[in-house]
C-alpha positions as CSV (number, residue, x, y, z in Angstrom):
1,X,122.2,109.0,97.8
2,X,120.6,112.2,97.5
3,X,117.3,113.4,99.3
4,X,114.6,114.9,96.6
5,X,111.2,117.0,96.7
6,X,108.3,115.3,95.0
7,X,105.5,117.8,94.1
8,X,105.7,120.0,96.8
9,X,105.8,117.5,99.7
10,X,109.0,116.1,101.7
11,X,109.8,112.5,100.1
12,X,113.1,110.9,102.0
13,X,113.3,108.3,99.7
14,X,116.5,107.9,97.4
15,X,116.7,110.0,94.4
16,X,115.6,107.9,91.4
17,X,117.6,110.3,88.9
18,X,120.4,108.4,90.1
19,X,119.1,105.2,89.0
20,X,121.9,103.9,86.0
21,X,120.9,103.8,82.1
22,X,119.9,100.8,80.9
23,X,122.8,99.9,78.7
24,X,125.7,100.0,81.5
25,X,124.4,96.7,82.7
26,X,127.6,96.2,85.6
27,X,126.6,99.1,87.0
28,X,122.7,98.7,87.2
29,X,124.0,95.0,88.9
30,X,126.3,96.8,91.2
31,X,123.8,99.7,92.6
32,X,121.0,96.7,92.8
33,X,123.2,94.2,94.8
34,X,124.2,97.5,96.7
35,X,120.5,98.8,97.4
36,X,119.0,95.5,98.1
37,X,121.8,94.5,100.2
38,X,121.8,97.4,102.4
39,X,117.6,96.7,102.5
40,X,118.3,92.8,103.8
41,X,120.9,93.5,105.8
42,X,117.9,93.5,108.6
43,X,117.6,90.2,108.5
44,X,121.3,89.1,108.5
45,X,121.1,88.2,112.5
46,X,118.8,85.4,111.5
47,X,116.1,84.2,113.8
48,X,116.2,84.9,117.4
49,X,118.3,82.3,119.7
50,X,115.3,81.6,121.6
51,X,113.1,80.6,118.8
52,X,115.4,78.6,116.2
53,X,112.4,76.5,114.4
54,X,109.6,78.3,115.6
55,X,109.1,81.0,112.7
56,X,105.8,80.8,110.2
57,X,106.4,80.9,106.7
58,X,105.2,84.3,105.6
59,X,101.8,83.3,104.2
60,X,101.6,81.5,107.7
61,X,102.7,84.8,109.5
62,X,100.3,87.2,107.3
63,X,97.6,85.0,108.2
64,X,98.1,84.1,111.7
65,X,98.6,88.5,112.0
66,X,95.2,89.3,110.1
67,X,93.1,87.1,112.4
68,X,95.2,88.3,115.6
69,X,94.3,91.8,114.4
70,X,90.8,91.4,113.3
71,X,90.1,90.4,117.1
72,X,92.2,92.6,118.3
73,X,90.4,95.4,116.8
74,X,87.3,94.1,117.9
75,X,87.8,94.9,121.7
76,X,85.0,97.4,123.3
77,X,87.5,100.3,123.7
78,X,87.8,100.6,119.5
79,X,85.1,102.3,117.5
80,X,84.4,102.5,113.6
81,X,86.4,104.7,112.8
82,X,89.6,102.4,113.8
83,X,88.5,99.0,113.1
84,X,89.5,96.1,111.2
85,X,87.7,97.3,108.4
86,X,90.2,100.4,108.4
87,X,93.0,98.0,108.7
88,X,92.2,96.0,105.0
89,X,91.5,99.5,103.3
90,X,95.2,100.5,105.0
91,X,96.1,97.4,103.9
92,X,94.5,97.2,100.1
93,X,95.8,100.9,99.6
94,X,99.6,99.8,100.6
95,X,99.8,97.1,98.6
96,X,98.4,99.0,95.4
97,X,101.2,102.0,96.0
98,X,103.9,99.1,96.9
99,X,102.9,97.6,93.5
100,X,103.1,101.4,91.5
101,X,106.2,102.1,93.1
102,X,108.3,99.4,92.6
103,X,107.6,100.3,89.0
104,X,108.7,103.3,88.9
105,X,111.6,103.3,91.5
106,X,113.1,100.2,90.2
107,X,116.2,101.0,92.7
108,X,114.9,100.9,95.6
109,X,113.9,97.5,97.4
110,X,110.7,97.5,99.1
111,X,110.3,94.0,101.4
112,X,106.7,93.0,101.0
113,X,106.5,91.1,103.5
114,X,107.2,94.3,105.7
115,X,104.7,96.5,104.1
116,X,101.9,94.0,104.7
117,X,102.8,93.2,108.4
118,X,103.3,97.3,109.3
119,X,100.0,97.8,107.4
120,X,98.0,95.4,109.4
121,X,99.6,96.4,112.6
122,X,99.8,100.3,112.2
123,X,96.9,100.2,115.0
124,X,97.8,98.0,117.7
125,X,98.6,99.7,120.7
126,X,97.3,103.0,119.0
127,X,97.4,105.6,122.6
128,X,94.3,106.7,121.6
129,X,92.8,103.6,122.5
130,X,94.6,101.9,125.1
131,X,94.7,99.6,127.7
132,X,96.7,97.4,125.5
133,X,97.1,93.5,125.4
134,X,99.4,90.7,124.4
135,X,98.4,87.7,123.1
136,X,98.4,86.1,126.5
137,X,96.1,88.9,128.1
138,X,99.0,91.2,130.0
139,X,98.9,95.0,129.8
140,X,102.8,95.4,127.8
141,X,104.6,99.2,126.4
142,X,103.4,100.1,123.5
143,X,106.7,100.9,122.6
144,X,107.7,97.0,122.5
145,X,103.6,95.4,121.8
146,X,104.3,94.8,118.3
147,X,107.3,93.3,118.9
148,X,106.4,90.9,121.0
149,X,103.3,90.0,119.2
150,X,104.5,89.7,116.1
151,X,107.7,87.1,117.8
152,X,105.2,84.9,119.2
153,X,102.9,84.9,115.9
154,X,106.0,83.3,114.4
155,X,107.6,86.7,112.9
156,X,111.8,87.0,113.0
157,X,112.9,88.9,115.4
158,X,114.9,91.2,112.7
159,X,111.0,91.9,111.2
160,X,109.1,92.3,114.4
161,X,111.9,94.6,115.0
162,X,111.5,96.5,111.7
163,X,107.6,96.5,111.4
164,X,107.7,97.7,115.5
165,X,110.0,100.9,113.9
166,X,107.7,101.5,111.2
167,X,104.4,101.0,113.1
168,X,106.0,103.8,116.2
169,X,106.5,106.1,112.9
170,X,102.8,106.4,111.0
171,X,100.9,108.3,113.1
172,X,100.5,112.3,112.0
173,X,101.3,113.4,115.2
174,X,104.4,111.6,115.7
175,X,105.6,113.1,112.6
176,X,104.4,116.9,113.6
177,X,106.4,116.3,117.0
178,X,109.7,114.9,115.7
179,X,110.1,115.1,111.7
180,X,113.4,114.7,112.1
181,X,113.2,111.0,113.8
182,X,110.6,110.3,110.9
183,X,113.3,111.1,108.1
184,X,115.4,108.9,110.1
185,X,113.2,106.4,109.9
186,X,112.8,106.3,106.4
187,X,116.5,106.6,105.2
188,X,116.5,102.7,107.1
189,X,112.6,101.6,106.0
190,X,111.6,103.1,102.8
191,X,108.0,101.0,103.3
192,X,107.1,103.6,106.2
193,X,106.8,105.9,103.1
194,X,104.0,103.5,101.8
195,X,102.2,102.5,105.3
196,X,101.9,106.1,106.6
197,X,100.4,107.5,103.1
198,X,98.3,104.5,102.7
199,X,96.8,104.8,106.2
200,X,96.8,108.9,105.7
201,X,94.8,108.6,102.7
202,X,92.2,106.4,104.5
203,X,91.8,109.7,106.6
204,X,90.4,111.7,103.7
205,X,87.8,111.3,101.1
206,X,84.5,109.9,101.7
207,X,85.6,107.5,103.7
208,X,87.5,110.1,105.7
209,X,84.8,112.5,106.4
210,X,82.8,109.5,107.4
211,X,85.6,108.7,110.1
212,X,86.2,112.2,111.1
213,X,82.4,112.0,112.4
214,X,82.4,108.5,113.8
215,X,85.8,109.2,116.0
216,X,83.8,112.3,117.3
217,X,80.8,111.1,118.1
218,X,83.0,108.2,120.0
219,X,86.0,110.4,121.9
220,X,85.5,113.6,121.2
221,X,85.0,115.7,123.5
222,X,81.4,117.7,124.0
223,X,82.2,121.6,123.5
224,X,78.6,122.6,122.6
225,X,79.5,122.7,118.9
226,X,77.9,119.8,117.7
227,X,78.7,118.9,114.4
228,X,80.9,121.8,113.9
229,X,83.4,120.2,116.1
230,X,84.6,117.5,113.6
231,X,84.3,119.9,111.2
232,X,87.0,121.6,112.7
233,X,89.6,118.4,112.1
234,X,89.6,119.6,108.5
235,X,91.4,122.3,108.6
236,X,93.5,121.7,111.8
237,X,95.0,117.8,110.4
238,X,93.0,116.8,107.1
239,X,93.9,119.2,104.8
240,X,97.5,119.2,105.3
241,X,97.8,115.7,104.8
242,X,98.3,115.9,101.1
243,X,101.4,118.0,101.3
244,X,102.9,115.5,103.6
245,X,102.5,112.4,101.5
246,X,106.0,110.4,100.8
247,X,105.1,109.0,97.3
248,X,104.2,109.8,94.4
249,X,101.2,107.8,93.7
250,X,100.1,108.6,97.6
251,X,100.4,112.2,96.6
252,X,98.2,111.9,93.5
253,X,95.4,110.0,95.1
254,X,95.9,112.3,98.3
255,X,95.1,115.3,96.1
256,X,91.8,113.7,94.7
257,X,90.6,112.9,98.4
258,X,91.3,116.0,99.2
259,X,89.5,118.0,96.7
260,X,86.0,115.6,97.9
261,X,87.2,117.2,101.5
262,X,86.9,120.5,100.2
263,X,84.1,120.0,98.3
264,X,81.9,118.7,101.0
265,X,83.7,121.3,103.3
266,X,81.6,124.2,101.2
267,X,78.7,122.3,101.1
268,X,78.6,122.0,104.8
269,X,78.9,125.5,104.8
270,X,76.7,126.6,101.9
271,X,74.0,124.6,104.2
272,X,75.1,125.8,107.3
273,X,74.6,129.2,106.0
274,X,71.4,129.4,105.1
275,X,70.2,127.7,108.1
276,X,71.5,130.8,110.1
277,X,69.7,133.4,107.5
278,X,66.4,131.7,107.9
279,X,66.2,132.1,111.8
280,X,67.6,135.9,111.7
């Protein structure tokens, strides 16, 4: 299947162009057998030898996973700005683009169950905040925490594998430093596409200027600029988020945040302005 541009920013996932007319009915049933089988072919390894009858069901699992992580994000080492509150507005916002693009991409099979465990554990083990913990208090790789967690919470190993993929692959940095392992990523798991733009959009608006200054206030690093220093974050990450989103509906609801950015961005400086004249 072909790779396609949606409105100006890099989308990986499978061209829906391709998707068959209505009216050739064998062929829609062949390309839908093909994509979804190539999407559940994760989980054809079954459960994990070591843990035959010990998997949740998955309203068990997501459960079990939102109360893990609600404590989890709770530890002393976590601020406001990365919380659990951040987590069910990740969350909320994944599930609302999973839901507007399986309408319009009717080829391509998005596991919910995926989507939901990636969005609520896109955090854990985040190297901005680390130490990190298992469940049964040991320091554990990053690279594997997810994993592991999600295996003992009851979780396949096929999906801890998959959500563990997705969750290494969100993060704006990781993307800057190796795109090409990103694109990789989402040829295998189209729902990184919906995780990473649902947690990016969380990083502007409102809601995103209000965690640009808490994240300051609680890591960054004292330059003498005060205020100005967040400030800063908007043009060097913020403002290039919109042209990175994977979706279409991320892109159209990155592009509204983004105009309150630039909006209170003038402001800011409209204020900061005059401040200056008055003490010339």
């Amino acid at each position: 299947m072909e790779l396609f541009l949606h409105h100006g920013a890099t989308s990986f996932l499978p061209q829906m162009s391709q998707c068959p007319k209505v009216a050739h009915l064998s062929q829609v049933s062949h390309v839908m057998e093909d994509l979804v089988s190539s999407t559940k072919s994760r989980s054809a390894t079954g459960p994990p030898p070591e843990h035959p009858t010990a998997h949740s069901s998955p309203t068990m699992l997501v459960n079990k996973v939102k109360d893990f992580v609600e404590s989890y994000m709770s530890q002393p080492q976590y601020d406001a700005s990365h919380d659990y509150r951040h987590v069910l507005r990740v969350l909320a916002l994944a599930q609302h683009i999973l839901f507007v693009e399986q309408k319009a991409n009717p080829c391509v099979f998005y596991d919910p169950i995926i989507v939901t465990l990636a969005a609520l554990m896109h955090d854990v083990g985040d190297h901005k905040y680390r130490p990190t913990i298992t469940l049964s208090g040991a320091v554990e790789d990053p690279a594997t925490l997810v994993k592991s967690i999600l295996i003992e919470l009851g979780a396949p190993l096929f999906q801890a594998r998959c959500v563990q993929t997705i969750v290494k692959s969100v993060s704006y940095s990781h993307e800057v430093r190796d795109p090409a392992h990103v694109r990789g990523v989402l040829l295998q798991h189209p729902e990184l596409a919906i995780v990473q733009d649902a947690d990016r959009l969380d990083a502007l608006g409102a809601v995103g200027i209000g965690r640009t200054f808490t994240y300051s206030a609680a890591k960054g690093k004292r330059t003498g600029e005060g205020m100005q220093e967040p400030m800063r974050h908007f043009e060097d990450k913020l403002e290039r988020l919109e042209g990175m989103m994977k979706t279409a509906e991320g892109t159209r609801l990155a592009k509204e945040r983004t105009e309150r950015l630039r909006v209170y961005k003038q402001w800011w400086q409209e204020e900061n302005a005059s401040l200056v004249d008055m003490v010339r």
